[in-house]
C-alpha positions in Angstrom: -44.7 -7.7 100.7 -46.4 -5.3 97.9 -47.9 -1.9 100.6 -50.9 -2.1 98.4 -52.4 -5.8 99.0 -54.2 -6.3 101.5 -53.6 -8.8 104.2 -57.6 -8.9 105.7 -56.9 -11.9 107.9 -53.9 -10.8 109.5 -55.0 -7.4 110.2 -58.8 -7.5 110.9 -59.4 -7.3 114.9 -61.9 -10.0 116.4 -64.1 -7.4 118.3 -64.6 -4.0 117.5 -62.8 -1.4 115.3 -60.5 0.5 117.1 -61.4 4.5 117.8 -59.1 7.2 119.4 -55.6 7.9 118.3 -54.5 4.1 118.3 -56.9 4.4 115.0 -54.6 6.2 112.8 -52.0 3.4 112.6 -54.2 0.9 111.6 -54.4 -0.1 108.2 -56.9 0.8 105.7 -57.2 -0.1 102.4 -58.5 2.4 99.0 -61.6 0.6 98.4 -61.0 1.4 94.5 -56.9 0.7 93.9 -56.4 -1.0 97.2 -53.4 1.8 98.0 -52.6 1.1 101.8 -53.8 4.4 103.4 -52.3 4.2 106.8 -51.9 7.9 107.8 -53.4 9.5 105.0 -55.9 12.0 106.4 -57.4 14.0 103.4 -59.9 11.9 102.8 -58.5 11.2 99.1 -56.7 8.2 97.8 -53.1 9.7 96.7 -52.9 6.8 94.1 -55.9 6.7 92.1 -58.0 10.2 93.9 -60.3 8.4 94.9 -62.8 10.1 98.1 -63.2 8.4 101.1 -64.2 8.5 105.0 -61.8 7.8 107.3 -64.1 6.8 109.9 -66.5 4.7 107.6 -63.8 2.4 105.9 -62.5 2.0 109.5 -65.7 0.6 110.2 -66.3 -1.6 107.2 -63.1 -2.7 107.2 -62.2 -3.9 110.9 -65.3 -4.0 112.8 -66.8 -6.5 110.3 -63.7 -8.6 110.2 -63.3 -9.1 106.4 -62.3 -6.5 103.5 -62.1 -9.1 100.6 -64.4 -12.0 99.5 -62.2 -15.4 100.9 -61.7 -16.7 97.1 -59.8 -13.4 96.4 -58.1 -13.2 99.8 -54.0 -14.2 99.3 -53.8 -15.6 102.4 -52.7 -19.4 102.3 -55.3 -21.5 101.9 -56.3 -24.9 99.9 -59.2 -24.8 97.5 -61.9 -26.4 99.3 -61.2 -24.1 102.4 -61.9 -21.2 100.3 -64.6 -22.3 98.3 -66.5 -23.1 101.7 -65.3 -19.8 103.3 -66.8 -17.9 100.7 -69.9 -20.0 100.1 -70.7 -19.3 103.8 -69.6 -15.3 103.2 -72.0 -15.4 100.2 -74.7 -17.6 101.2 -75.4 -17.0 105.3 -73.9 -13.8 105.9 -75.3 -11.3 103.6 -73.6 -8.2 106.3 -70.4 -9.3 105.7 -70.9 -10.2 101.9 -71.4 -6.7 101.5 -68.8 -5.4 103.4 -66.2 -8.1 101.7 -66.0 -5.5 99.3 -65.0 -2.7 100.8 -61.7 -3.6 99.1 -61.9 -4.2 95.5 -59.0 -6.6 94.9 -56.8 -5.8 91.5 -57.3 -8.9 89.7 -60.4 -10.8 90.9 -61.0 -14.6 90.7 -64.7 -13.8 90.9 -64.8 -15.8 87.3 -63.6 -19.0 88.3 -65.7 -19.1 91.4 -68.7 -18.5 89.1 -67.6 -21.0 86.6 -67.2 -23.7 89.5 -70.1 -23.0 91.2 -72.1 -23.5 87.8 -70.3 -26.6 87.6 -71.3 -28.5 90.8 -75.2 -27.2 89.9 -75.3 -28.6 86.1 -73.8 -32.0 88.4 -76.1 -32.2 90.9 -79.4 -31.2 88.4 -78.1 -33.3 86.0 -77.5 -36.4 88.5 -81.2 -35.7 90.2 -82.8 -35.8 86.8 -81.1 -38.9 85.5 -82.1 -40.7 88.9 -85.6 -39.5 88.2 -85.5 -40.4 84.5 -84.1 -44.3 85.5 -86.5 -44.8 88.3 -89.4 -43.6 85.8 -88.0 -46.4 83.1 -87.9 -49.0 86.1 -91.3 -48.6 86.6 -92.3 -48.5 83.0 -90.8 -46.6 79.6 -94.1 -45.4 78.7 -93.0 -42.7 81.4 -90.5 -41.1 80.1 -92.2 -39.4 76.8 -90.7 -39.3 73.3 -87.9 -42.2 74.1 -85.0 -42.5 76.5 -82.5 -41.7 74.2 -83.8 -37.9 72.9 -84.6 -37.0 76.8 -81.3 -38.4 77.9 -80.0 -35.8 75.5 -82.3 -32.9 76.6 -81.1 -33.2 79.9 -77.6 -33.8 79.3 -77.7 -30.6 77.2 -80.0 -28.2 78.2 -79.2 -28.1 82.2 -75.2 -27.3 82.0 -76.6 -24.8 79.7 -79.2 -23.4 81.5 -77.2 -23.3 84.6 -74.3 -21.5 83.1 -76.5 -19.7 80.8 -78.2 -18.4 84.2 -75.3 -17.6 86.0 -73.9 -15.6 83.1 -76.8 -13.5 82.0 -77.7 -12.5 85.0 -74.2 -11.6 86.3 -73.5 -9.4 83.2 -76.7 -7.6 83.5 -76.7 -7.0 86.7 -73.7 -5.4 86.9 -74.1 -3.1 84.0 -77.1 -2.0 85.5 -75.2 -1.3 88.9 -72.4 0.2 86.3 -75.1 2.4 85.1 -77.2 3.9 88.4 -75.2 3.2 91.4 -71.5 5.3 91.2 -69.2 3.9 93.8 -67.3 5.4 96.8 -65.6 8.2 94.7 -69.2 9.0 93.2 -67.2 7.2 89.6 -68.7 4.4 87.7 -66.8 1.1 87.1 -68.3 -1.6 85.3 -65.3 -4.7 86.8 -66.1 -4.2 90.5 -69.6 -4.8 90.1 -69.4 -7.5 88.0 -67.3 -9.5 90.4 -69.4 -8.9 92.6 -72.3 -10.1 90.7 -70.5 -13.3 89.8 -70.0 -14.1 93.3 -73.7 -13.7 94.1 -73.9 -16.8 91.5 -73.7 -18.9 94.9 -77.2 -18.9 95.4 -77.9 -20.4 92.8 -76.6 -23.7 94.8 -78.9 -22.9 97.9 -82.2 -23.5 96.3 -80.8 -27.4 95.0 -81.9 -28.5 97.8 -85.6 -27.8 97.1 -85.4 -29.7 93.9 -86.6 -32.8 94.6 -89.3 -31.3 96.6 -90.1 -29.3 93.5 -90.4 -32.2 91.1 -92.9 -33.9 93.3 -95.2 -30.8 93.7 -94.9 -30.0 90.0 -95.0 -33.8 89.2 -98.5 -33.9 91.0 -99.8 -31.2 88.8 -98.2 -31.8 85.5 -98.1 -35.8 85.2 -96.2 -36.2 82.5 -92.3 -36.7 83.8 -90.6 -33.9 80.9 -92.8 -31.2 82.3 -92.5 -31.6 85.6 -88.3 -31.6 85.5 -88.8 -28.6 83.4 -90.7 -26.5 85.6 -89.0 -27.5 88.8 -85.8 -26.4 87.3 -87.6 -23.2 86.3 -88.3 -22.5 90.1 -84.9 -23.2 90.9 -83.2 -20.9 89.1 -85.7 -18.0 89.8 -85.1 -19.0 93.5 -81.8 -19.0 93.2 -81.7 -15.7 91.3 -84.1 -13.8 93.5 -81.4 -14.7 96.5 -78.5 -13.4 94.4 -80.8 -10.5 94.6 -81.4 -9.8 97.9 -77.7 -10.3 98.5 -77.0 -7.4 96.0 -79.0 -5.2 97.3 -77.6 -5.4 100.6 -74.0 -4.5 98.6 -75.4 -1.7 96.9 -76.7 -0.1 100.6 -72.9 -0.1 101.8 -70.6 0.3 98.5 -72.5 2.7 96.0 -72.5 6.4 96.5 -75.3 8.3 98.2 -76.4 10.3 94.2 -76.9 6.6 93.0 -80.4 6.0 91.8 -80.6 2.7 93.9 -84.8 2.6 93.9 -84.4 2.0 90.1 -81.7 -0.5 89.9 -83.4 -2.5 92.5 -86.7 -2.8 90.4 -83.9 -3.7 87.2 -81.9 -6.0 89.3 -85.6 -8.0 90.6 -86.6 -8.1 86.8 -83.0 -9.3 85.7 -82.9 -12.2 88.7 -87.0 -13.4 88.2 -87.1 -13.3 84.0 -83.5 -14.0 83.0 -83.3 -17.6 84.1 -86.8 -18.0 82.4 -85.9 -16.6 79.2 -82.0 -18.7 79.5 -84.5 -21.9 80.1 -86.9 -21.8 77.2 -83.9 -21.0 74.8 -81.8 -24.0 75.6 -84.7 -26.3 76.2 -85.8 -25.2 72.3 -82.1 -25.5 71.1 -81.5 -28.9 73.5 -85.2 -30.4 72.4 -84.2 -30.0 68.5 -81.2 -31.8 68.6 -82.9 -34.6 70.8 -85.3 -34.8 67.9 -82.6 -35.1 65.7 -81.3 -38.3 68.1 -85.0 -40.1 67.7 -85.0 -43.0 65.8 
């Protein structure tokens, strides 16, 4: 077994961290390379030089029972198990989703959680919006504006693009603006952590799905017409979703940046990034989705 991956679930206690001498043979990981530091007292990394506090990786390591994110961790474990594991991590226990990172792992999945979690909210947007759209034509086509053909094609385009348009804009920007104003441990900047970490805040995105349908039939009240109302709902979906993602982050930043980070200022950045980027990733692909629909009109 490679000394320098960590093993969180076999290692992490169930209670509290352990203090006193018994402390120095427990295992501790670099929260930058991962290097095993069992019995490394200096308070730097001898792999990468990295600073760090004995005591307070202790702590954020054992006493919160998790040091990577479960999609990263290389335990044994089938897909669906760690998708869910890390959906609650990310979702319900913002504590812990911070401290999930107090071990960067070397080669993060962080992607391909962020790709299937934009995948399962194109589905279910795209499958509410369809029902909607078939139960307006049931009750009469003059409901659905401009034909069923061109809005079958607006929604079929412009949601898996908006979603993943979302996700991705978002992500990137917030974790060049982390890159930017909040140095980690070792007081160095590094623009992969963050953004891993971004794309695993992407789950919130699926939290606020739930208040679609509620969403349609408050905006559906206000805006009659059946286009405008899906458009708007989605809007508040994403921005809902996004301003989760950036509560989440913050709570991240508190335990993993350094103490010179300007984290004031990236905090008003990182609230601008999550409440205007899913706007702005909307009205493009509705514009580019809505031209070719025209295109489809007879």
């Amino acid at each position: 077994m490679d000394p320098m991956i960590p093993q969180p679930s076999r290692t992490a206690p169930t209670d509290i961290a352990p203090s006193g001498p018994a402390a120095a043979d427990e295992e501790i990981y670099c929260p930058i390379c991962n290097y095993n530091l069992t019995g490394v007292h200096s308070g730097r990394c001898p792999e990468c030089g990295a600073s760090f506090d004995r005591t307070s990786m202790l702590r954020a390591q054992k006493t919160h029972q998790i040091t990577l994110i479960p999609w990263d961790d290389p335990a044994s474990m089938s897909i669906l198990d760690r998708f869910r594991a890390t959906l609650l991590v990310s979702l319900l226990r913002p504590r812990k989703f911070a401290f999930a990172f107090s071990v960067q792992p070397r080669e993060s999945r962080a992607a391909s959680f962020a790709l299937l979690v934009a995948l399962l909210a194109a589905s279910v947007t795209v499958g509410f919006t369809l029902a909607v759209q078939a139960l307006a034509l049931a009750v009469g086509p003059g409901a659905v504006l401009g034909g069923a053909a061109s809005q079958l094609a607006l929604t079929v385009m412009a949601v898996p693009l908006s979603v993943a348009g979302s996700i991705a804009l978002t992500a990137f920007l917030a974790a060049t603006t982390l890159f930017v104003l909040c140095p980690h441990y070792d007081g160095r900047r590094r623009f992969a952590p963050w953004l891993s970490i971004s794309a695993y805040a992407s789950a919130h995105f699926l939290l606020s799905l739930p208040a679609l349908p509620v969403l349609y039939a408050l905006t559906f009240r206000f805006a009659y017409e059946l286009p405008s109302a899906l458009l708007l709902s989605w809007m508040v979906c994403w921005v809902a979703g996004g301003l989760l993602a950036f509560f989440t982050l913050m709570s991240v930043v508190e335990h993993r940046a350094g103490g010179d980070g300007r984290r004031w200022l990236a905090g008003v950045v990182l609230f601008l990034i999550y409440a205007l980027g899913p706007v702005a990733v909307q009205i493009v692909t509705i514009a580019v989705a809505t031209a070719v629909s025209l295109l489809l009109s007879p």
